[in-house]
C-alpha angles and dihedrals in degrees: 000000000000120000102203116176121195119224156145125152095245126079120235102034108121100276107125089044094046087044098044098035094046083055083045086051098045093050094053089052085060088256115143101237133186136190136205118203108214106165110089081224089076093214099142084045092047087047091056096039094242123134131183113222094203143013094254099055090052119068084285078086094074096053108037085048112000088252106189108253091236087065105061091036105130125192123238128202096248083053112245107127113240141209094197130210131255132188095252088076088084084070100060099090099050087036103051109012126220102282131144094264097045092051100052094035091111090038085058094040097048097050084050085057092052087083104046115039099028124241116317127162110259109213103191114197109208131210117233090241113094090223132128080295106064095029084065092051089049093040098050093035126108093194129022117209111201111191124203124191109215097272135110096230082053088044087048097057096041086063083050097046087049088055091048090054088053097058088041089056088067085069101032086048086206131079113263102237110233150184130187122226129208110202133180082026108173109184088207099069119073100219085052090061080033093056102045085051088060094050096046089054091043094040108022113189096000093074107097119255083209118089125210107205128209097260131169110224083056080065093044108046101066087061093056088044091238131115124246098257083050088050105046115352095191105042117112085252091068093037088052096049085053092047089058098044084065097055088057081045112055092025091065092244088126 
């Protein structure tokens, strides 16, 4: 069993469609996958074309009644099992606080499932807050994937979001394992190769061998809830999302 969780403290970076197509990934390789929805917009559940039809039956349950996650594991049609979103999420913070107990509530709960549901891959979806949310999906992962689209504001909050792993590690007292990400990479443009030269002097060998180019069918599929390798099996979005499912792969991440 991995637990990745998908994050940079920045929107529209790539997160829901690295988090939904490497479950994807995983599942067309015969791997069990799960995902968790933790972003109250519900992008990676309506992709999927998974609701929650009340707070309770989304990861909210965890935390109103401590609700066991196999039980509000829901199937999708793709086949990655899914704890959807709900609206209700954007009350966690001012509900529960940011406390030791209310941050590691899904790393406690996840290890309980380990013996009870076997060992699937967990594919957390983060929202871009640094709120209770996104601490439990740090807090219960064993890699981190950071994307960054090929721009310098994404680039930006990826160096924020590494110096936000760094403080977190005090309290972890382990390094958070960790792998960047560069999305909507387009080899034409010069502040696309620019921008990956930044990354690989700031990150080093975290930064992901793997591109994600800007492709088309990646925009299109969400809007047909369906994931890239559905879509359009053989684009280079989908090429690139099993690519990378190979790095983790080889490399020991997952």
């Amino acid at each position: 069993m991995a637990v990745v969780a998908v994050f940079n403290q920045k929107g529209g970076v790539g997160k829901t469609t690295t988090a939904l197509n490497l479950a994807a990934a995983l599942v067309r390789r015969g791997h069990n996958s799960v995902g968790i929805d933790l972003d109250p917009q519900a992008q990676f559940s309506a992709t999927l074309g998974v609701a929650a039809h009340s707070g309770d039956d989304s990861i909210c349950g965890l935390f109103q009644r401590n609700r066991p996650l196999r039980e509000m594991i829901q199937e999708s049609t793709s086949g990655i099992g899914i704890i959807p979103s709900h609206i209700e999420l954007a009350k966690v913070d001012a509900l529960y606080g940011k406390g030791y107990n209310a941050i590691n509530k899904l790393n406690v709960s996840l290890k309980a499932e380990k013996a009870e549901i076997g060992n699937p891959h967990w594919v957390l979806d983060c929202c871009p807050m640094l709120g209770v949310l996104s601490l439990n999906a740090i807090f219960a992962s064993d890699g981190l994937i950071i994307p960054i689209s090929a721009d310098y504001l994404s680039l930006k909050a990826a160096i924020q979001t590494q110096k936000t792993l760094k403080a977190l590690e005090r309290v972890l007292k382990r390094r958070v394992n960790r792998r960047y990400l560069l999305t909507r990479f387009d080899s034409r443009r010069r502040m696309a190769r620019n921008i990956l030269l930044i990354a690989e002097n700031e990150f080093g060998a975290d930064v992901c061998r793997t591109l994600i180019a800007e492709n088309v069918s990646l925009a299109e599929s969400p809007s047909l809830n369906k994931t890239v390798f559905e879509h359009a099996p053989k684009s280079h979005g989908a090429q690139d999302y099993d690519a990378l499912l190979d790095e983790l792969l080889e490399s020991g991440f997952l």
